[in-house]
N, C-alpha and C positions, 0 to 999 in steps of 0.2 A: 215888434210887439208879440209874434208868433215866441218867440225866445224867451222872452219874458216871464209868457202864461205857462208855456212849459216846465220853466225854470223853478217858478212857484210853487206848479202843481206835483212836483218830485219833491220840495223841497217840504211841503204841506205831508205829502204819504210818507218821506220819512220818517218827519217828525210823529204822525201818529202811528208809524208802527212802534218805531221805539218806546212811545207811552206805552202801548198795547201791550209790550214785549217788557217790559219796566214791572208794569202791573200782574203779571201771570208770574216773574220770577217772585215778586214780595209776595202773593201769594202763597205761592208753593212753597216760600220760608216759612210763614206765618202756620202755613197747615201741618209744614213739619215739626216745628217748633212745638203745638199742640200736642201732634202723634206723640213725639219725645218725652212731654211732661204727662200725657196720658199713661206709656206706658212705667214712668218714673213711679207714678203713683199704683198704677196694679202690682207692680211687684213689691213695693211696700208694705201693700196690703195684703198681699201674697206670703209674707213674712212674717206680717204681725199675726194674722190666721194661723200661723204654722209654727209661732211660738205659745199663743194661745194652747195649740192642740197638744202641744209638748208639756204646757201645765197642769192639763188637766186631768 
């Protein structure tokens, strides 16, 4: 029985590290993925300012 609750209880803290560890990577996709279209869009605008400034 001793083997058993052991056996569960490793098999239990695996299982939620791996969630834990699952969840922090999509995260830190997700935040990069943001960063990425954040700075897609500054430099865009960075652009269209600096053709603007070229019109004028």
């Amino acid at each position: 029985m001793k083997k058993f609750i052991a056996t569960t209880a490793v098999v239990l803290t695996t299982a939620v590290a791996g969630i834990l560890t699952w969840r922090k990577v999509e995260s830190d996709r997700i935040r990069n993925d943001l960063w990425n279209e954040a700075e897609r869009v500054s430099v865009e605008q960075d652009m269209a300012a600096h053709k603007q400034a070229q019109h004028s």
